[in-house]
KELUMDREN-614370 format. One record per atom (N, C-alpha, C): x, y, z; atom name. Coordinates in steps of 0.001 Angstrom, whole numbers, plus 500000, padded with zeros to 6 digits. Atoms other than C-alpha are relative to their C-alpha. Example, Ala and Ser with C-alpha at 12.3 -4.5 7.8 and 13.67 -1.06 7.14 Angstrom:
REM KELUMDREN-614370
    east   north      up  atom
  500890  498810  500000     N
  512300  495500  507800    CA
  500900  501200  500000     C
  499180  498810  499940     N
  513670  498940  507140    CA
  499230  501090  500730     C
//
This chain:
REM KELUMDREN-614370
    east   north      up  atom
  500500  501372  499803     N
  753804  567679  503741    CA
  499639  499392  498653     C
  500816  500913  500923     N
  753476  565064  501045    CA
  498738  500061  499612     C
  501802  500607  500419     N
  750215  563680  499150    CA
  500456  498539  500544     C
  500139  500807  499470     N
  748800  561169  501081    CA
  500460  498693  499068     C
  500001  501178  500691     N
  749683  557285  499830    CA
  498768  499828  499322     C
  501559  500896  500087     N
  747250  555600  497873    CA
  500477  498496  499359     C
  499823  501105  500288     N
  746538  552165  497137    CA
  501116  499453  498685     C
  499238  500524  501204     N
  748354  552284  493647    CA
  501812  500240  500480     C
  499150  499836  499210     N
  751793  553515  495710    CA
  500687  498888  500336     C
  499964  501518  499076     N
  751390  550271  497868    CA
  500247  498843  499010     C
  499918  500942  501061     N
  750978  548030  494527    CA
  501465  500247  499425     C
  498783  499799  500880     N
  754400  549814  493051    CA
  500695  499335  501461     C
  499030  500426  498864     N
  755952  549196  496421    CA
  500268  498804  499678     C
  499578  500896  499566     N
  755703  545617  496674    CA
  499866  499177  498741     C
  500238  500998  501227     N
  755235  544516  492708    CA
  498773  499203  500053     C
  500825  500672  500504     N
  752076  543397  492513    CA
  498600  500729  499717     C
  500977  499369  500306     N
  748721  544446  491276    CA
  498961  500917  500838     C
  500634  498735  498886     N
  746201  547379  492468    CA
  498953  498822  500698     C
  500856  500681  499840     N
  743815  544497  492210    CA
  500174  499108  500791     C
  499408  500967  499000     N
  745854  541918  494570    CA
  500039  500747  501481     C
  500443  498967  498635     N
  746291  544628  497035    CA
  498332  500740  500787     C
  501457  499514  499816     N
  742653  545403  497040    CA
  499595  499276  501072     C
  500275  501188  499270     N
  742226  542046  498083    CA
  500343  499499  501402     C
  499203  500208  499410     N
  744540  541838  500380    CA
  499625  500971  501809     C
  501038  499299  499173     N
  742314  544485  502368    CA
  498763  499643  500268     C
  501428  500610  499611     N
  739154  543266  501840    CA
  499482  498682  500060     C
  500569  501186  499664     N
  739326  539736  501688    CA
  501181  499107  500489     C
  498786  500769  499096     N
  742673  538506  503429    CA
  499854  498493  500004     C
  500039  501548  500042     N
  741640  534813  503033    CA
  500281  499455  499045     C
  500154  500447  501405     N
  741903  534791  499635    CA
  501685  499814  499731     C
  498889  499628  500513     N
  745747  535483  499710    CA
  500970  499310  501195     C
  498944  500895  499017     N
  749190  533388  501473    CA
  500147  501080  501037     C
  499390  498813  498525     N
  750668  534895  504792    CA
  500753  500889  499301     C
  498737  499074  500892     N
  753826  535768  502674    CA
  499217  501133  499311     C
  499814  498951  501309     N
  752059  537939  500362    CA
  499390  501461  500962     C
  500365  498995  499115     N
  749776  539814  503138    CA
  501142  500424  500584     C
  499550  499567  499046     N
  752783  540366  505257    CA
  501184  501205  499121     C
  499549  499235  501108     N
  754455  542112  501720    CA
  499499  500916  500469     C
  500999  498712  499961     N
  751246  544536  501731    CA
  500287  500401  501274     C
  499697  499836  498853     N
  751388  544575  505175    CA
  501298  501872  500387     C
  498918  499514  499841     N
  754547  545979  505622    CA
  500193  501190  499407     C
  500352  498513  500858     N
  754252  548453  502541    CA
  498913  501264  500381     C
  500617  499059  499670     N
  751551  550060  504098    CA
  500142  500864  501235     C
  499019  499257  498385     N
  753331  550658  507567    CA
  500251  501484  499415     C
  499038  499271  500399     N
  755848  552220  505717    CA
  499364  501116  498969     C
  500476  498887  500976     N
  753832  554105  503270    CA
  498999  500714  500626     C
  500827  499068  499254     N
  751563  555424  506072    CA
  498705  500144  499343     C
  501688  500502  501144     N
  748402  554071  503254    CA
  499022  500205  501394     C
  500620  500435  499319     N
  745320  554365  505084    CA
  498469  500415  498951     C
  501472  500130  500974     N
  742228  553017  502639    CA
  499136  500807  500427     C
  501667  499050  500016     N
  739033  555263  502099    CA
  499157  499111  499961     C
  500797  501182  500202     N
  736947  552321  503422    CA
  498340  500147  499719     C
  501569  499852  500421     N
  733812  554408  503211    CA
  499795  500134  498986     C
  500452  499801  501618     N
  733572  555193  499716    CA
  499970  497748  499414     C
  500570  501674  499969     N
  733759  551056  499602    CA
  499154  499459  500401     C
  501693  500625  498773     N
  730979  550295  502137    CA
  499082  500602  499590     C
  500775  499227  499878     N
  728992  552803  500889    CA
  498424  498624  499344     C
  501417  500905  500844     N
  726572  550131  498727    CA
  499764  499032  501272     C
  500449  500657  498958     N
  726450  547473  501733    CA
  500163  500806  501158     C
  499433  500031  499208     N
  727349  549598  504401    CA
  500878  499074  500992     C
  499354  501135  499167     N
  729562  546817  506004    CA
  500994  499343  499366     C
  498541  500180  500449     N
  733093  545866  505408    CA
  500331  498605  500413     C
  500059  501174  499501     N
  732477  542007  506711    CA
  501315  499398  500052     C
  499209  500227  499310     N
  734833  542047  508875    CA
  500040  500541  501330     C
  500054  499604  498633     N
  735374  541327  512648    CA
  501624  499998  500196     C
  498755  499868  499352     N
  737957  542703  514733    CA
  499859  498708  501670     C
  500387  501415  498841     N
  738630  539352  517536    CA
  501535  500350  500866     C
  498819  499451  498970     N
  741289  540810  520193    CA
  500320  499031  501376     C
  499627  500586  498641     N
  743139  538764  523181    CA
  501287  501104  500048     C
  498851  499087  499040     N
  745943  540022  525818    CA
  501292  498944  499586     C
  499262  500395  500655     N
  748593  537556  523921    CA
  499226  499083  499291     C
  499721  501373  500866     N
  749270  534932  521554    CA
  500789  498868  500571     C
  500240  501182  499734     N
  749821  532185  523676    CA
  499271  498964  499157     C
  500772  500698  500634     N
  748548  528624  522769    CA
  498162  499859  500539     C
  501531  500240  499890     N
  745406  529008  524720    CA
  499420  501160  499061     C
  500860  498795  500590     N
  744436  532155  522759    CA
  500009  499594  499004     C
  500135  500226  501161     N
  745559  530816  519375    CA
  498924  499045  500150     C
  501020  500887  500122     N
  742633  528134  520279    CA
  499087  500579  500023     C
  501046  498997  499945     N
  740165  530718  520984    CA
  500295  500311  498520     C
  499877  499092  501006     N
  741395  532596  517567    CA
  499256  498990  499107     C
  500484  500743  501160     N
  740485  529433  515681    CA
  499199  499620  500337     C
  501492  500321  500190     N
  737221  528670  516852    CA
  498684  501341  499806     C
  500874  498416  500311     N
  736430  532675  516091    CA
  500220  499352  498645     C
  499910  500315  501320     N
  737803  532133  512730    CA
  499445  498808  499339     C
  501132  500598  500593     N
  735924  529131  511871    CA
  498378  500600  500075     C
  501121  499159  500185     N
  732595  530889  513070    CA
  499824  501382  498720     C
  500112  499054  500628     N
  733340  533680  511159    CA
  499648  499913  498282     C
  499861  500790  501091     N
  734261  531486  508223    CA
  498616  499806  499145     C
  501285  500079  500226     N
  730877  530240  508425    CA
  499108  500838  499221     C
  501138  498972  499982     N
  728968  533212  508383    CA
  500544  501186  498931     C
  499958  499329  500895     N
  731012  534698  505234    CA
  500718  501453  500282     C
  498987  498823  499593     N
  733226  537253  507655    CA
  501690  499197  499839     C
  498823  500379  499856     N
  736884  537479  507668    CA
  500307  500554  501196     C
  499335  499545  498261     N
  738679  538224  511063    CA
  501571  500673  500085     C
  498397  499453  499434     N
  741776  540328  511989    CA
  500231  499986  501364     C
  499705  500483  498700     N
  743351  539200  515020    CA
  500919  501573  500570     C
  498747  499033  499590     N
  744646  541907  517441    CA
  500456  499875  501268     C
  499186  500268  499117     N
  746970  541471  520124    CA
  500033  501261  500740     C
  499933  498583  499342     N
  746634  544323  523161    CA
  500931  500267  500857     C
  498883  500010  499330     N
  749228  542823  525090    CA
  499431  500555  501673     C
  500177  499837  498737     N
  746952  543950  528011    CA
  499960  501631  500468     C
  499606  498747  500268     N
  747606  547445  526767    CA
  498103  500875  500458     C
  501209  499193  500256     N
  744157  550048  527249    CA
  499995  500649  498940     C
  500207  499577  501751     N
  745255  551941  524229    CA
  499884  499118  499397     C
  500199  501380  501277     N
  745497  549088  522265    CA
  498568  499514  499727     C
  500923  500508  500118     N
  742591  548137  523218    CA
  498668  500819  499601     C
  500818  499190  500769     N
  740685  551208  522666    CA
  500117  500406  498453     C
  500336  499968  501440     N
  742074  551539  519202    CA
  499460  499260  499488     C
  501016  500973  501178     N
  740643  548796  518108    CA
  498527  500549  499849     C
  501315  499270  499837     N
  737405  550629  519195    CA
  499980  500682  499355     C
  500121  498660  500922     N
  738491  553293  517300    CA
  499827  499357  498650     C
  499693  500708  500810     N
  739037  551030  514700    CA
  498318  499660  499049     C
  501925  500410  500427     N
  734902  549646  514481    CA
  499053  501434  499800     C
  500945  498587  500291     N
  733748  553032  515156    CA
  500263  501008  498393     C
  499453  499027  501383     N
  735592  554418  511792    CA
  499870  499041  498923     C
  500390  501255  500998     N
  734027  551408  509978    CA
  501297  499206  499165     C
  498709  501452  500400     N
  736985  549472  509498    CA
  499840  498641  500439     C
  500457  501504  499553     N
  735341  546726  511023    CA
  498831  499899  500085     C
  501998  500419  499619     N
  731407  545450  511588    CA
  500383  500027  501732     C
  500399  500469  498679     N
  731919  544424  515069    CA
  501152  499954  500801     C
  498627  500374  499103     N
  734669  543321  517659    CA
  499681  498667  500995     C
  500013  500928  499144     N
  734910  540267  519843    CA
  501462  500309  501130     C
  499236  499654  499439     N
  737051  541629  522898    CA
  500528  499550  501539     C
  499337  500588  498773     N
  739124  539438  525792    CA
  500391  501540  500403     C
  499780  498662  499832     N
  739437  542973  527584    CA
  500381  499610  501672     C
  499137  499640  498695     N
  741675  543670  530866    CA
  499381  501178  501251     C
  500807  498188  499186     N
  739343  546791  532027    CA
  498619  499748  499866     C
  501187  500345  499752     N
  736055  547458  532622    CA
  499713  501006  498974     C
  500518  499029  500843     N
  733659  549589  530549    CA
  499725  501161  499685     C
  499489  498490  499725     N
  734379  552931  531780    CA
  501382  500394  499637     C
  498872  499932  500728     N
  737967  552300  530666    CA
  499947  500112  498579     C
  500391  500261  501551     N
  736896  551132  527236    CA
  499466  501247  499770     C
  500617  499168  500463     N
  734777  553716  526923    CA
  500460  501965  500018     C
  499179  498772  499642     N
  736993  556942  527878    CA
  499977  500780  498914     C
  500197  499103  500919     N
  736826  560005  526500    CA
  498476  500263  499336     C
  501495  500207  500639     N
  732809  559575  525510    CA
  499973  499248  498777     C
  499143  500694  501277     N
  734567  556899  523082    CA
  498291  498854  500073     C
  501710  500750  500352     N
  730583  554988  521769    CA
  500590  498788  499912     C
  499833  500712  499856     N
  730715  551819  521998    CA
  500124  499059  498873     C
  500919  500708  500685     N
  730259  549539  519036    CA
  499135  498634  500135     C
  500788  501539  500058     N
  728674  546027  518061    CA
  501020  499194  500720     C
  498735  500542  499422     N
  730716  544194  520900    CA
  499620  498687  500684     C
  500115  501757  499050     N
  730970  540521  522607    CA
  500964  500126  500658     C
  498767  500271  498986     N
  733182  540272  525478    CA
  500013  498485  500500     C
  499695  501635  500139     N
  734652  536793  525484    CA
  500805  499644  501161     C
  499090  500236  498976     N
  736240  534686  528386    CA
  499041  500267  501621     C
  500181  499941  498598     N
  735502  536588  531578    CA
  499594  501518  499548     C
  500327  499011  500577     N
  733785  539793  532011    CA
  500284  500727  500807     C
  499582  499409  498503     N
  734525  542748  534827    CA
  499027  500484  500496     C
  500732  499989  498815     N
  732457  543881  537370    CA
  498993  501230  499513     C
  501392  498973  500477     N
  730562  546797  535412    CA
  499710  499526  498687     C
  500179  500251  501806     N
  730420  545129  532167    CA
  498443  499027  499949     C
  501626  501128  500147     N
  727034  544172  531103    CA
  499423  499969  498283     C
  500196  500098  501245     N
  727343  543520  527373    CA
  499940  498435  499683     C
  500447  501355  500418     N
  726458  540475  525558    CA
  501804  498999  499952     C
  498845  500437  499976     N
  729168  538035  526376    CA
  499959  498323  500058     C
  500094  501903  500002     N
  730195  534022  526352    CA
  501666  499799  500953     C
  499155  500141  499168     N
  732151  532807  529063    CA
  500053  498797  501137     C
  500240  500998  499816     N
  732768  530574  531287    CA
  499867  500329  502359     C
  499961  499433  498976     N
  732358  530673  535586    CA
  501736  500051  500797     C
  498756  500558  499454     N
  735878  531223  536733    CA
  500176  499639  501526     C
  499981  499740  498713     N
  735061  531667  540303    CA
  499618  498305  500583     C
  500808  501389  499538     N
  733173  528257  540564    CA
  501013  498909  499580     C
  499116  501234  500298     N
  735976  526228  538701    CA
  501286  500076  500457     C
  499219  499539  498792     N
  738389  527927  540651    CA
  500177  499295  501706     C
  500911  500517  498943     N
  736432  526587  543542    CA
  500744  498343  500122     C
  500407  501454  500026     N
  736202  523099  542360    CA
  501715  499405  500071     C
  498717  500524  499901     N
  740038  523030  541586    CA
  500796  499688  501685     C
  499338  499615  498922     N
  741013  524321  544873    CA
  499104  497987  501171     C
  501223  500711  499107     N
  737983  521918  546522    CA
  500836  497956  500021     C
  499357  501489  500447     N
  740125  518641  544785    CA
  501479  499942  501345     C
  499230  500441  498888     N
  742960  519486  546947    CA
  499882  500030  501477     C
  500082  500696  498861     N
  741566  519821  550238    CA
  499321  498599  500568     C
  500299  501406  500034     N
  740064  516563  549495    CA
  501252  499077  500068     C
  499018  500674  499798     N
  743267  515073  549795    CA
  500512  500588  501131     C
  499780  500054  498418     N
  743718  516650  552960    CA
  501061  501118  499894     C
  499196  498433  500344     N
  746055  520000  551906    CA
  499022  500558  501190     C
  500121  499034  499054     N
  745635  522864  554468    CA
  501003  500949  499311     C
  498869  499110  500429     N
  748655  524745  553581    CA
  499953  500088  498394     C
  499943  499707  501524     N
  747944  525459  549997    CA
  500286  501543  499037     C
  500069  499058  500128     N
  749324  528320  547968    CA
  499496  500290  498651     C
  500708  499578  501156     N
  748276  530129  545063    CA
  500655  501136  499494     C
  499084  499091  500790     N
  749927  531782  542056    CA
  499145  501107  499093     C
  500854  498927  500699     N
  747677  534862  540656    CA
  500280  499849  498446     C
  499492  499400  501963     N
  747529  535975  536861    CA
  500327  501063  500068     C
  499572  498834  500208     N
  748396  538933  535473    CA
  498972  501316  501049     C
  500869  498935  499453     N
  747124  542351  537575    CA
  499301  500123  498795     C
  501118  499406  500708     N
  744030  543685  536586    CA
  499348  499007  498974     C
  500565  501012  500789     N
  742705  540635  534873    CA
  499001  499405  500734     C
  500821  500307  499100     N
  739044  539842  535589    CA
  500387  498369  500515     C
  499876  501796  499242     N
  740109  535955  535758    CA
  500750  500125  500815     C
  499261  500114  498828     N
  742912  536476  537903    CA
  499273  500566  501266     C
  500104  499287  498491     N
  740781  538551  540640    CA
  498622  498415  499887     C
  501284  501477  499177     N
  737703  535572  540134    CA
  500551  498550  500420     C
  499651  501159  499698     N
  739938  532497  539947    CA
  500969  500600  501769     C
  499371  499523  498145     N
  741634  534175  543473    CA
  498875  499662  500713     C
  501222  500227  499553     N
  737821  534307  544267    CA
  499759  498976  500386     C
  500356  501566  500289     N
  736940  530817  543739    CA
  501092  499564  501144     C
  498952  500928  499472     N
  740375  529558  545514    CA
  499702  500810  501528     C
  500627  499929  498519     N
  739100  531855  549132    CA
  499239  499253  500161     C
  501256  500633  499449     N
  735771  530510  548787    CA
  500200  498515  500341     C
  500144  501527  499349     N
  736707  526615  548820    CA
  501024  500410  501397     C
  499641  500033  498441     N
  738855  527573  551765    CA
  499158  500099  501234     C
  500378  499576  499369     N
  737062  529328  553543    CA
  498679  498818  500121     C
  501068  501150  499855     N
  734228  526501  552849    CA
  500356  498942  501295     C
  499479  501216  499671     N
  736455  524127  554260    CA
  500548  500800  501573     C
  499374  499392  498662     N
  737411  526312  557714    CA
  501290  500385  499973     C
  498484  500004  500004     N
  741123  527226  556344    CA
  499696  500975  499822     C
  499839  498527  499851     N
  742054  530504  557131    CA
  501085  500364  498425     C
  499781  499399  501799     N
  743066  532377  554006    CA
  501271  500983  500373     C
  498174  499253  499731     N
  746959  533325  554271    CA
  500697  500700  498713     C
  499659  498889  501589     N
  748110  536145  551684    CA
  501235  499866  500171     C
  498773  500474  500456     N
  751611  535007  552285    CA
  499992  499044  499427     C
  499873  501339  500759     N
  751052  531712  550859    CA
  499152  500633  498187     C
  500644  499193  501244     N
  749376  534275  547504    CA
  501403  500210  499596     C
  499400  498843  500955     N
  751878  535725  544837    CA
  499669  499937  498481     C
  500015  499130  501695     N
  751919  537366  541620    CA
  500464  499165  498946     C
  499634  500733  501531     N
  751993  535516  538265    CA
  500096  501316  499137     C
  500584  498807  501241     N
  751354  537075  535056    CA
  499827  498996  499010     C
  500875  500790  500862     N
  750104  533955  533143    CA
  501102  499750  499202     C
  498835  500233  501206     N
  753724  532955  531868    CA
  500592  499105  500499     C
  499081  501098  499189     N
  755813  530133  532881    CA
  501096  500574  500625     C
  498609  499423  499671     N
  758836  532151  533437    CA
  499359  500660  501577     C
  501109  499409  498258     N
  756007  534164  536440    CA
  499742  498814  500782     C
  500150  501662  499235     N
  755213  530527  537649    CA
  501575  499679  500627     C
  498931  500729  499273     N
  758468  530005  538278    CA
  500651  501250  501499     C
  499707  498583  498794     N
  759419  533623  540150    CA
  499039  499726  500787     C
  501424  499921  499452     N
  756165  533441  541817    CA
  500293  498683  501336     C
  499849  500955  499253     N
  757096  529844  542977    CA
  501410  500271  501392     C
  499006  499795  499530     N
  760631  530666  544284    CA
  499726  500880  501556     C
  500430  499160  498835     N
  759330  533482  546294    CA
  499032  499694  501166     C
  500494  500600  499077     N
  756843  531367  547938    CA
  501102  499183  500798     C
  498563  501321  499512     N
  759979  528670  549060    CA
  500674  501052  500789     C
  498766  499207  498748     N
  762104  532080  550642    CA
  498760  500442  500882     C
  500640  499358  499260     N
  758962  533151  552282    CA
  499491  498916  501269     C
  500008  500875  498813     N
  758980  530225  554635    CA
  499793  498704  499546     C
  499638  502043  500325     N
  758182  526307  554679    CA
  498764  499752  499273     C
  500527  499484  501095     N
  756994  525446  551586    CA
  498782  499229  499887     C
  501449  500439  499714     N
  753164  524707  551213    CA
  500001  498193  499313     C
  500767  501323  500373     N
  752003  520986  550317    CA
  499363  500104  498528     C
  500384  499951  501773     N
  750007  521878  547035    CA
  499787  501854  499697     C
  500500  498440  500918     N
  749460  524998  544712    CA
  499215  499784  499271     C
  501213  500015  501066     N
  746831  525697  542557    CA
  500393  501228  499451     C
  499541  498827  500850     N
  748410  528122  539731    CA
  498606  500399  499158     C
  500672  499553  501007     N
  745920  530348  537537    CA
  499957  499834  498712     C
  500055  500900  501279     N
  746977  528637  534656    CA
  501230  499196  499745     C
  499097  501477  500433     N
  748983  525412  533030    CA
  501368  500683  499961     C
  498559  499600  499815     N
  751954  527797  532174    CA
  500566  500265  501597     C
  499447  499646  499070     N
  752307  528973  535506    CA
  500155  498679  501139     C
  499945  501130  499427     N
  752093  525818  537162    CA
  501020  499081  499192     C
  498903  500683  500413     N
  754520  524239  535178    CA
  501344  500712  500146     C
  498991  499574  499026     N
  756710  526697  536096    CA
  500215  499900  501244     C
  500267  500396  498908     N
  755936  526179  539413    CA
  500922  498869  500341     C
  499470  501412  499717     N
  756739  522361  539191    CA
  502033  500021  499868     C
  498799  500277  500668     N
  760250  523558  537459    CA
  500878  500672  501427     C
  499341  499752  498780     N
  760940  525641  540522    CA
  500309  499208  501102     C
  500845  501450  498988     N
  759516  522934  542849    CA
  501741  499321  500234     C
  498741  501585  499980     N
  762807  520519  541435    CA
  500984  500454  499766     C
  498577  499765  499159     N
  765612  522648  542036    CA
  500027  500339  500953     C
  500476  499803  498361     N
  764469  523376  545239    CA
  500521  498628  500831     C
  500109  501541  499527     N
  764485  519458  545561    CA
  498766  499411  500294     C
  500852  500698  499799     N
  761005  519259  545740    CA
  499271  499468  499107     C
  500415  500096  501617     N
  759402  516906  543789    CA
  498351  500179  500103     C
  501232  500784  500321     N
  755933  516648  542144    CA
  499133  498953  499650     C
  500660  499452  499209     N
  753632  515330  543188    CA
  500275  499318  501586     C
  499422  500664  498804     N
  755280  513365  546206    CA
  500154  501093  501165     C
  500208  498723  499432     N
  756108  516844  547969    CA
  498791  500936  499944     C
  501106  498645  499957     N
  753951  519370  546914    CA
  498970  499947  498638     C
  500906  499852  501499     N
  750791  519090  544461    CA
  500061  501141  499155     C
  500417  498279  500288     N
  750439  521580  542083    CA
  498436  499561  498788     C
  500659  500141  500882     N
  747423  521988  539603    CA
  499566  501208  499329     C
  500167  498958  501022     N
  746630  524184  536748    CA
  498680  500748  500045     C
  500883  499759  500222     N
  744078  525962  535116    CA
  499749  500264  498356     C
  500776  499637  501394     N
  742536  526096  531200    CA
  500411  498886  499357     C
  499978  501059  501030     N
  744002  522379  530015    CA
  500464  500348  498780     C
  499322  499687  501224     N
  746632  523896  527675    CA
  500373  498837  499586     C
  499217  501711  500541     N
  748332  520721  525327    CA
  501403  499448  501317     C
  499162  500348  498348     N
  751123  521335  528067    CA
  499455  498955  500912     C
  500753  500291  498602     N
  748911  520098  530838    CA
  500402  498342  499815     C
  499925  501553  500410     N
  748781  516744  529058    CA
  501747  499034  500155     C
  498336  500421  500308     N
  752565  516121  528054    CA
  500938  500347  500998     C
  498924  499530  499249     N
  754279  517605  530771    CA
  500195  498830  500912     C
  499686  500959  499026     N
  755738  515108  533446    CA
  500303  500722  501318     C
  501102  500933  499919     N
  754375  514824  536071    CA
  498484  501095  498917     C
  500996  499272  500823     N
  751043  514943  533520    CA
  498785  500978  500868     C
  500755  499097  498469     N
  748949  518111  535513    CA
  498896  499737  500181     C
  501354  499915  499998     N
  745868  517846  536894    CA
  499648  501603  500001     C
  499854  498414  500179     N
  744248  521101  535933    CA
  498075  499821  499769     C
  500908  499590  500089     N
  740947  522701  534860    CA
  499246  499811  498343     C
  499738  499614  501433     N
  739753  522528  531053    CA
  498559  501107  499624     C
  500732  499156  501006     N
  738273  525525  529276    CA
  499468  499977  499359     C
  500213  500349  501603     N
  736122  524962  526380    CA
  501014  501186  499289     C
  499755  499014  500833     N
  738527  527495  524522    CA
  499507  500350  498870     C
  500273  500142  501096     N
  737567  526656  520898    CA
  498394  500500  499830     C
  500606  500089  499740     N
  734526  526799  521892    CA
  498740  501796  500415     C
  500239  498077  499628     N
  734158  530577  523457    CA
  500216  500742  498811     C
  499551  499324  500920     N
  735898  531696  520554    CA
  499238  499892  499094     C
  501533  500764  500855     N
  733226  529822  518310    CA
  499082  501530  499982     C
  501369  499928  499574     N
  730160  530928  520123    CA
  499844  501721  499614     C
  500415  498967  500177     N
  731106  534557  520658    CA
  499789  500910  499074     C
  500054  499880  501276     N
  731705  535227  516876    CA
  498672  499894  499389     C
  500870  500641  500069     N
  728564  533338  516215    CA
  499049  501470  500500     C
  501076  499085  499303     N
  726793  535570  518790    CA
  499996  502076  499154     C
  500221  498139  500320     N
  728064  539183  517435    CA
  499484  499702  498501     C
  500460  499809  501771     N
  727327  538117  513485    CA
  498334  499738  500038     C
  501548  500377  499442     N
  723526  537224  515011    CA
  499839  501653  500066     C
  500339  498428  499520     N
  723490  540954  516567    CA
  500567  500783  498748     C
  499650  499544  500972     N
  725077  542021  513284    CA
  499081  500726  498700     C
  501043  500229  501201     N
  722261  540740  511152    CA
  498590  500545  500473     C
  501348  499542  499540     N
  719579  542484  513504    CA
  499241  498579  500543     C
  500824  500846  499429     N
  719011  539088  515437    CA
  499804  499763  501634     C
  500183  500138  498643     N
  718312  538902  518803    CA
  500677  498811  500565     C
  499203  501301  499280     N
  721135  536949  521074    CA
  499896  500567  501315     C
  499946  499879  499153     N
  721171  536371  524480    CA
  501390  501053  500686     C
  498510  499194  498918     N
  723489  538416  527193    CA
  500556  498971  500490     C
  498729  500649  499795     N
  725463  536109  528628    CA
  499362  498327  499609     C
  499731  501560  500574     N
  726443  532228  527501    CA
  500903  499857  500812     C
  498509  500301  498966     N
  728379  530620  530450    CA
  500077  498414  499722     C
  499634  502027  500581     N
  729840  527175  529283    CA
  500636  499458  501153     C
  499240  500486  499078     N
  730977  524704  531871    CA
  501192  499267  499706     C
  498212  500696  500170     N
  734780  523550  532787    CA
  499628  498725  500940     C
  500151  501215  499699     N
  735591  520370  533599    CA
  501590  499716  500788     C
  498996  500275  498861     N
  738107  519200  536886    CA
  500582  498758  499133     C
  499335  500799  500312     N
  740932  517385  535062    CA
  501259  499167  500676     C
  499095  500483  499130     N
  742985  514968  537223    CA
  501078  498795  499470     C
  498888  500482  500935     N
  746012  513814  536031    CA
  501129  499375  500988     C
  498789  500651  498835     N
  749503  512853  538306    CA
  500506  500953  500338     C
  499360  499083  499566     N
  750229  515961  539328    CA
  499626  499913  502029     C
  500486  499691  498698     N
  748359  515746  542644    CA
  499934  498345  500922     C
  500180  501373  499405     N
  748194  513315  545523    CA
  500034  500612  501662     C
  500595  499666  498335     N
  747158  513003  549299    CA
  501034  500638  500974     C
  499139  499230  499218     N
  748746  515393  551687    CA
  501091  499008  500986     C
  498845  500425  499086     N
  752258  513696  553362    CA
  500252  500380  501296     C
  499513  499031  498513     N
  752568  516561  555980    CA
  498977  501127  500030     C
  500998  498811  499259     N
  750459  519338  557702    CA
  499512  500765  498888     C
//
């Protein structure tokens, strides 16, 4: 077996200094995409992995948060940049990691804070805290952002999905819908099982029996909005409005909708959820739900560099959404 890489290796690799590459580790803001994605790359390949403790040793702390979602979508890149301005603020830099929804993924990053490669984590997480925590894997300095799951009781900022869920669903039997279906998110996603939540409860408010054929499976993508939709249309006569789990999937929805022949919103309402830029521009423009995104992403940054500094932050921050009504929807035609 070889001697391990070291940083000076990584500098011959990609032509440039020990001192640029240093940087390029510890302060990533300071330097273009192009040049990180040089280092980057060199260190894949050179299997480098910095001795970050002999660096931390004088501050202990490598000021830097790890800020994780289940893609890079545009609603997440809005979350990413209201972490990264907080962070900005407060003199951290941020590495974004993508889990894809993955549990390893998501526990390395854990592994990641616990081996001081990071201060903290801000984590959109798919599992609950017995997942995360597997193996007797300690926890670190953590914020769970978005939505939280059903054993998780860590300091988090979020918003109620169940209640705006509710309110969406609540808009269309105000127009007199009965037959309404509904397009899930991805499995195992706490929003997809609360915004399902939210869309029984206004039924069931309203005396409409709650039909799991008029339910299917998304996965929070337009291309799932549109499968999702289709399969509602062969599964019999096709509902009056939908209420998708989010803007992509509802715009797939609508795309299925109009080779079907049906249009929106004259046939069948549909309405979103999180007020992506989509929501706005699409024709017909959707009525949907809006998220503070920027906002979560902000706060919960905010909140872990507070618990960072030894300050006392609250456990949960629930921000309210706001019922956006646009031309997607309109008063029920038929049963």
């Amino acid at each position: 077996m070889g001697k391990p890489a070291t940083i000076k290796d990584v500098a011959e690799a990609v032509g440039l200094s020990i001192a640029t590459v240093s940087r390029a580790l510890s302060n990533p803001s300071m330097l273009n995409a192009a040049t990180l994605e040089r280092v980057s790359k060199a260190i894949d390949e050179l299997g480098y992995r910095p001795n970050l403790t002999a660096r931390n040793l004088k501050t202990n702390e490598t000021r830097l948060i790890i800020v994780t979602a289940p893609s890079l979508s545009p609603f997440f890149l809005e979350f990413f940049r209201g972490a990264e301005q907080a962070a900005r603020e407060t003199n951290y830099s941020v590495l974004i990691g993508h889990t894809e929804r993955d549990p390893v993924r998501e526990r390395g990053f854990v592994d990641q804070v616990n081996s001081r490669r990071a201060d903290g984590m801000v984590l959109v997480s798919s599992m609950g805290l017995a997942t995360l925590s597997e193996g007797a894997r300690r926890l670190p300095p953590m914020v769970i952002a978005l939505d939280i799951g059903p054993d998780n009781d860590l300091p988090n900022v979020r918003v109620d999905h169940a209640a705006a869920a509710a309110e969406a669903t609540e808009h269309l039997l105000s127009l007199g819908h009965r037959r309404i279906a509904h397009i899930k998110g991805a499995e195992f996603s706490p929003m997809t099982a609360h915004r399902l939540e939210g869309f029984q409860r206004a039924l069931a408010a309203h005396g409409v029996p709650f039909d799991p054929t008029l339910v299917a499976q998304g996965a929070f993508t337009m291309e799932s909005g549109e499968q999702a939709m289709e399969s509602l249309l062969a599964a019999g006569p096709p509902p009056t409005a939908v209420f998708a789990a989010n803007d992509e999937m509802a715009v797939g929805a609508i795309r299925a909708l109009r080779r079907a022949g049906l249009r929106t919103p004259q046939d069948v309402s549909v309405v979103g959820f999180d007020d992506q830029r989509i929501a706005a521009l699409y024709e017909p423009p959707l009525t949907t739900v809006r998220i503070p995104t920027f906002e979560i992403g902000y706060l919960s940054v905010k909140k872990l560099t507070r618990m960072l500094a030894g300050e006392a932050a609250e456990l949960e921050t629930v921000l309210p959404c706001q019922l956006i009504i646009r031309q997607s929807t309109l008063p029920a035609s038929r049963g």
